[in-house]
C-alpha positions in Angstrom: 0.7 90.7 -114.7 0.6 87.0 -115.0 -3.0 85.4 -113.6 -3.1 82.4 -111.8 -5.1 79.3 -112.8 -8.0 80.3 -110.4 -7.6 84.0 -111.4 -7.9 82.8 -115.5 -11.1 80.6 -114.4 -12.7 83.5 -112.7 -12.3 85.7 -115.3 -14.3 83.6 -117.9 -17.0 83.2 -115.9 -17.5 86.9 -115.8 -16.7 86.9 -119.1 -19.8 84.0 -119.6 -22.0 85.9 -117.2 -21.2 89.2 -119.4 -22.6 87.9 -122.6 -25.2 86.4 -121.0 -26.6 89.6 -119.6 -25.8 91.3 -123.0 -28.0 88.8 -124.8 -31.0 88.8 -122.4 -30.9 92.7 -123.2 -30.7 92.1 -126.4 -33.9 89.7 -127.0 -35.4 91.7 -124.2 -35.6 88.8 -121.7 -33.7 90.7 -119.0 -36.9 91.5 -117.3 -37.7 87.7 -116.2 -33.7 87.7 -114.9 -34.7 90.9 -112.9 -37.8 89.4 -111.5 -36.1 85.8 -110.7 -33.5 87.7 -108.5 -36.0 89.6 -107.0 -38.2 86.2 -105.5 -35.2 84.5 -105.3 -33.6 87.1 -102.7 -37.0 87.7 -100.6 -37.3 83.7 -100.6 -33.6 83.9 -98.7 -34.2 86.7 -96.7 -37.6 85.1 -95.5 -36.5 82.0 -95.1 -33.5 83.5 -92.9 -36.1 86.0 -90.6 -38.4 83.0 -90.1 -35.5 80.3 -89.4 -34.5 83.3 -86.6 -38.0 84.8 -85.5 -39.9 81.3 -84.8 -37.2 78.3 -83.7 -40.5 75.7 -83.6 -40.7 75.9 -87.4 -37.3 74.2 -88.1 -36.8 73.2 -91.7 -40.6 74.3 -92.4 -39.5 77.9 -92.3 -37.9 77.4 -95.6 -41.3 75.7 -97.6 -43.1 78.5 -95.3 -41.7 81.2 -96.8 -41.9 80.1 -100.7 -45.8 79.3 -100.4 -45.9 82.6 -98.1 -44.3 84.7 -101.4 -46.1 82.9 -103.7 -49.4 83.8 -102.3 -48.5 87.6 -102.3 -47.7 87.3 -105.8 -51.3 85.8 -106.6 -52.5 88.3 -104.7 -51.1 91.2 -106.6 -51.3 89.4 -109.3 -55.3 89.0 -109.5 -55.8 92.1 -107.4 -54.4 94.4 -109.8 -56.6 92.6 -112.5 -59.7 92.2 -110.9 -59.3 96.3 -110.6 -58.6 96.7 -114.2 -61.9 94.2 -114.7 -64.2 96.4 -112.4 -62.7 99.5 -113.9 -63.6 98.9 -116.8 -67.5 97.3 -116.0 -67.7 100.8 -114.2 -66.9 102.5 -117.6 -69.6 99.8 -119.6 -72.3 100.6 -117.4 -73.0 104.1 -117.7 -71.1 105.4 -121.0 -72.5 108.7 -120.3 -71.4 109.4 -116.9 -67.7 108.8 -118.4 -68.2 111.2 -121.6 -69.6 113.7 -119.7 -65.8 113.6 -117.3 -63.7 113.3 -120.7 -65.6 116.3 -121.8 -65.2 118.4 -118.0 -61.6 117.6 -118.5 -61.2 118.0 -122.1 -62.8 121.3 -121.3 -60.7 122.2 -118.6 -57.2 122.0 -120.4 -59.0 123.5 -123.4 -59.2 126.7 -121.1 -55.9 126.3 -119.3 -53.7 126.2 -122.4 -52.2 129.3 -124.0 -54.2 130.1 -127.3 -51.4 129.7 -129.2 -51.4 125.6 -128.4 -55.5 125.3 -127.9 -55.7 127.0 -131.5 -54.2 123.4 -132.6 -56.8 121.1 -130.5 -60.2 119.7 -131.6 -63.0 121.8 -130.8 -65.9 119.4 -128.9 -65.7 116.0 -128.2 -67.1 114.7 -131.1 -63.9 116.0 -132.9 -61.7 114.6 -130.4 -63.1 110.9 -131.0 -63.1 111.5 -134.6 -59.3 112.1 -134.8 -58.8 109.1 -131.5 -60.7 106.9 -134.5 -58.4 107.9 -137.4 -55.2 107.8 -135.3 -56.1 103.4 -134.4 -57.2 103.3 -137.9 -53.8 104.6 -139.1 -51.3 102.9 -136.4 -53.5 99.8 -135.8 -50.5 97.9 -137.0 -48.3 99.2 -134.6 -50.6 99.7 -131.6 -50.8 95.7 -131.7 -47.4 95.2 -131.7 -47.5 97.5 -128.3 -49.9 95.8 -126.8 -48.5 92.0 -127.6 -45.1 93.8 -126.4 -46.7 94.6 -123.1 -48.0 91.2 -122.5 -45.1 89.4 -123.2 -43.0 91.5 -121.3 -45.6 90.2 -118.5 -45.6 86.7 -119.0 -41.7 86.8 -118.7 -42.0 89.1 -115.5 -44.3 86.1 -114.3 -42.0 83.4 -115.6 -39.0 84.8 -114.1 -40.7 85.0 -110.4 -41.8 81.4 -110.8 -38.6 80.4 -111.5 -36.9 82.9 -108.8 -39.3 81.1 -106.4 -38.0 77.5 -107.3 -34.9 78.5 -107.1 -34.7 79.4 -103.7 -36.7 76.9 -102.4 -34.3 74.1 -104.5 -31.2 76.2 -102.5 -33.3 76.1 -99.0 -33.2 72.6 -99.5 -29.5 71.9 -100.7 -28.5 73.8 -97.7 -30.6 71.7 -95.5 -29.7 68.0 -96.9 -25.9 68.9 -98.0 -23.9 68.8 -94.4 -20.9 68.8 -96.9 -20.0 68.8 -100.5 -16.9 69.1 -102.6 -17.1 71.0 -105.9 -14.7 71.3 -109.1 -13.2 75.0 -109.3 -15.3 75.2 -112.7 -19.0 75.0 -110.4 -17.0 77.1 -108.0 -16.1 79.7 -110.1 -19.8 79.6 -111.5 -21.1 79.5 -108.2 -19.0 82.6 -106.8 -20.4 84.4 -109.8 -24.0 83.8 -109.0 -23.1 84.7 -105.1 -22.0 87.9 -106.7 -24.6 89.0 -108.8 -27.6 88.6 -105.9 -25.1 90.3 -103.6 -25.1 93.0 -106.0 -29.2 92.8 -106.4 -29.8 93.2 -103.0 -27.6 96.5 -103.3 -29.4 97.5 -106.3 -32.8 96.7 -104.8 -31.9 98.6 -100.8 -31.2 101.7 -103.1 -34.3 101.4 -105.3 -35.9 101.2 -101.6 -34.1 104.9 -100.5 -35.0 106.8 -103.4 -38.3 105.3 -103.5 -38.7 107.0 -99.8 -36.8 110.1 -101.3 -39.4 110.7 -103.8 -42.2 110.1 -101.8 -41.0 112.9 -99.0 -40.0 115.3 -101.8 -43.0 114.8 -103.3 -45.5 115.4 -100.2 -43.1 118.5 -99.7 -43.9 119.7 -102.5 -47.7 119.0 -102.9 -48.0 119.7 -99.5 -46.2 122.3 -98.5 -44.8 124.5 -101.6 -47.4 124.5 -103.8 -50.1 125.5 -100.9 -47.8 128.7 -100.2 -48.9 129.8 -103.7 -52.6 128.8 -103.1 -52.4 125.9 -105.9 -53.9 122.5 -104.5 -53.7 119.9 -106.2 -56.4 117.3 -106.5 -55.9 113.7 -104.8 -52.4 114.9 -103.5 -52.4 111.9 -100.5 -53.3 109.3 -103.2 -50.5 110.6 -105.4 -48.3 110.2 -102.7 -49.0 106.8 -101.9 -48.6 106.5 -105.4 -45.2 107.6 -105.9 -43.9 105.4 -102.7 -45.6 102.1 -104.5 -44.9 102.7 -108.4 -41.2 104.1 -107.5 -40.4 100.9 -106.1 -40.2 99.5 -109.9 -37.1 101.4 -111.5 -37.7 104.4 -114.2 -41.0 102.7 -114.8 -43.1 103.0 -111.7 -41.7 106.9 -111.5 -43.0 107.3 -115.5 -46.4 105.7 -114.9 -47.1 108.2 -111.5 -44.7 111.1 -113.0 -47.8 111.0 -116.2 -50.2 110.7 -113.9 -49.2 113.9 -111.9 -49.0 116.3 -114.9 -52.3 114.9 -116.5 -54.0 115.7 -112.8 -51.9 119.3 -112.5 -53.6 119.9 -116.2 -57.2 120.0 -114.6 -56.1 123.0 -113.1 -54.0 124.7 -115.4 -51.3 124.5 -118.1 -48.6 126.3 -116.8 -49.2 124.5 -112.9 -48.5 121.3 -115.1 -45.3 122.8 -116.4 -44.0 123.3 -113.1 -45.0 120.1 -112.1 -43.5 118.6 -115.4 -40.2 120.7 -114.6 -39.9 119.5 -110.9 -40.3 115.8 -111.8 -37.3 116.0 -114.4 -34.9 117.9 -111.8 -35.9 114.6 -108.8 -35.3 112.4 -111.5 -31.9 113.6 -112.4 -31.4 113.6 -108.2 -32.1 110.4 -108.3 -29.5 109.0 -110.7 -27.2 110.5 -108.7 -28.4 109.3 -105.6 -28.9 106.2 -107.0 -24.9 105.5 -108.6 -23.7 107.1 -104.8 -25.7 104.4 -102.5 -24.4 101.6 -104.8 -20.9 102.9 -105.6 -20.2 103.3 -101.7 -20.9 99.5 -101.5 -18.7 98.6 -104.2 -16.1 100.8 -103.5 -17.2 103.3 -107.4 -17.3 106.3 -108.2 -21.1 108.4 -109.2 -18.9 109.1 -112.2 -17.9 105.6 -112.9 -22.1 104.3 -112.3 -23.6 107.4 -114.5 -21.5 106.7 -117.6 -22.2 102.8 -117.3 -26.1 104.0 -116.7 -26.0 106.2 -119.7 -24.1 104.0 -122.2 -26.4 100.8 -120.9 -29.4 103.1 -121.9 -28.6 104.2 -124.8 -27.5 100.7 -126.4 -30.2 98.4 -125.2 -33.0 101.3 -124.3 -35.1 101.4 -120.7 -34.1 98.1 -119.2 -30.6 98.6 -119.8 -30.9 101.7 -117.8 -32.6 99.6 -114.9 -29.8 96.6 -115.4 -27.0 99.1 -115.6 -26.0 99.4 -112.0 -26.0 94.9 -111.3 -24.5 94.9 -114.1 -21.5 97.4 -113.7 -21.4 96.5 -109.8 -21.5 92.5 -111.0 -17.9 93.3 -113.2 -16.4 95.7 -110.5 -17.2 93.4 -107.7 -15.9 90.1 -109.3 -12.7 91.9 -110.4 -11.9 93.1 -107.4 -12.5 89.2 -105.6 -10.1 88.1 -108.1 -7.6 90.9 -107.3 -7.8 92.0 -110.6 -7.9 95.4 -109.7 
C-alpha cells in the first residue's frame, strides 16, 4: 500500500505525538498533560455554553469562563487545604481525645480478627507506637522520597491546569481575531493531531463520568440495601457514598483512596464484614475496566478486547498512570489511523 504525501505527514505526527506520550510516562510528567486537557476542554465547553446560554456577553464569554475555572480551582484548591490545616489543629488541641479513638479502634479490630492474625498484632497502644516509631526510624529514607513524590506529582497537576487554562483562553482568542488563516500541511498535520487527542479526552473523561455514577449506585445498593438484609450497617454509609461519586471521578486513584477508606470503616465492625467489603470492591473494579474499554471502544469503533490489553500492557510498563493514560492513548492511535485511512 503506497501512502500519499498527506498520508506519510500524518503518520509522523502520530508517530511524534507517540514518543511524546511515552516520555511524559516515563519521567512521570503525564499527570500535568492529563490535567492540561482536563481545563483546557472545560475552558471550551464553557466558553461554548456561555457564548449560547447568554447572547449579551459576546466575546466576554470566553475571558468569563477562564477566570470562572480558575476560581473553582482556587477554591478546591485552598478548600481542601484549609481542611487538612483544621484537621490537623483538631488533632493538636486535645491529643488525648484522639489516642483514646486510635485505641477504641485499635481495640475493635483487635477483637474482630481471627486469633490466628491478632496473635501477630501489638498488644496496647503503647506497643503499637513503639513499632509506628521503629518502622519511620527504619524507612525514613524512603518515606521522604514518598512524600517529595506526592508533592511533586502536585505541583505538576497544578502546572498542567495553569497551562490547560492559558491554553484555551489563547485558542478562545485566535478563534475570535482569525476570520481566516492559511496553514502549511506540517501545522496542519500537528494541529489535526491535537484536535484528536482532546476529542479522545472528552471520550475518556464522559466515561470516567458513567462509571463514576455506576459505582456510586452499586455502592448505595450495596450499603444500603444488601448488607441491611443481613443486619450489618455500616457506619457513615451516605458520606461514603458521596465519597465514592467525588473521588471516582479521578481514575484508579479516587476509587483506591475511598475503596481504603471503606474496608478500614467495615474493620470497626468486624474482620470478616471487611473481607466482604474488600471482595466486592475488587469484583466493581474489574466491572469497571470493562465498562470502561466498552463506552470508549463504541466511540472509536474498538473492541473491550482491543482497550483491556492496551490498559494492561500500559500498566504494567509505566505503572498507575499508564493505566489511567492507556485508553487516550490507544483511542489517540486508532483514531488518527483511521482519519488517515490507514486502516
Amino acid at each position: 500500500m503506497l501512502l500519499n504525501e498527506q498520508q506519510k505527514i500524518g503518520l509522523f505526527f502520530v508517530a511524534l505525538y507517540s514518543i511524546f506520550f511515552i516520555i511524559f510516562m516515563q519521567i512521570h510528567l503525564m499527570s500535568g498533560v492529563i490535567s492540561g486537557l482536563l481545563t483546557y476542554t472545560l475552558t471550551q465547553k464553557l466558553e461554548d455554553f456561555l457564548a449560547r446560554k447568554m447572547h449579551r456577553w459576546g466575546n466576554k464569554a470566553k475571558l468569563f469562563s477562564v477566570l470562572l475555572l480558575s476560581l473553582l480551582i482556587m477554591v478546591l484548591l485552598i478548600g481542601s487545604f484549609g481542611y487538612l490545616i483544621s484537621w490537623v489543629i483538631s488533632v493538636a488541641k486535645d491529643p488525648q481525645q484522639t489516642l483514646t479513638h486510635i485505641q477504641n479502634l485499635f481495640n475493635s479490630i483487635t477483637n474482630s480478627l481471627p486469633k490466628e492474625l491478632s496473635n501477630y498484632l501489638p498488644d496496647n497502644l503503647i506497643e503499637l507506637r513503639a513499632n509506628a516509631l521503629n518502622f519511620i526510624k527504619e524507612h525514613v529514607l524512603y518515606l521522604q522520597s514518598i512524600i517529595k513524590q506526592l508533592f511533586h506529582s502536585l505541583l505538576i497537576i497544578i502546572i498542567g491546569m495553569i497551562i490547560g487554562l492559558i491554553a484555551g483562553y489563547q485558542q478562545n482568542k485566535r478563534n475570535i481575531t482569525e476570520t481566516s488563516s492559511t496553514s502549511t500541511i506540517y501545522m496542519q498535520a500537528l494541529k489535526d493531531g491535537l484536535d484528536r487527542l482532546i476529542l479522545v479526552f472528552q471520550y475518556v473523561a464522559f466515561s470516567q463520568v458513567i462509571i463514576a455514577l455506576f459505582n456510586t449506585i452499586m455502592t448505595a445498593i450495596f450499603l444500603l440495601v444488601v448488607l441491611p438484609l443481613f443486619g450489618i450497617h455500616l457506619p457513615f454509609s451516605k458520606s461514603l457514598i458521596l465519597a465514592t461519586f467525588i473521588l471516582g471521578l479521578i481514575p484508579i486513584i479516587g476509587n483506591l483512596i475511598v475503596n481504603t477508606i471503606m474496608c478500614l470503616v467495615a474493620f470497626t465492625i468486624s474482620f470478616w464484614i471487611a473481607v466482604i467489603v474488600l471482595a466486592y470492591l475488587i469484583i466493581i473494579h474489574k466491572v469497571e475496566y470493562i465498562l470502561n474499554a466498552k463506552i470508549v471502544g463504541t466511540r472509536i469503533h474498538a473492541g473491550i478486547c482491543e482497550l483491556l490489553i492496551a490498559m494492561v500492557l500500559s500498566e504494567t510498563l509505566f505503572g498507575v498512570i499508564g493505566l489511567v493514560f492507556a485508553p487516550i492513548f490507544y483511542a489517540f492511535l486508532k483514531l488518527s489511523l483511521k482519519q488517515l485511512k490507514l486502516i
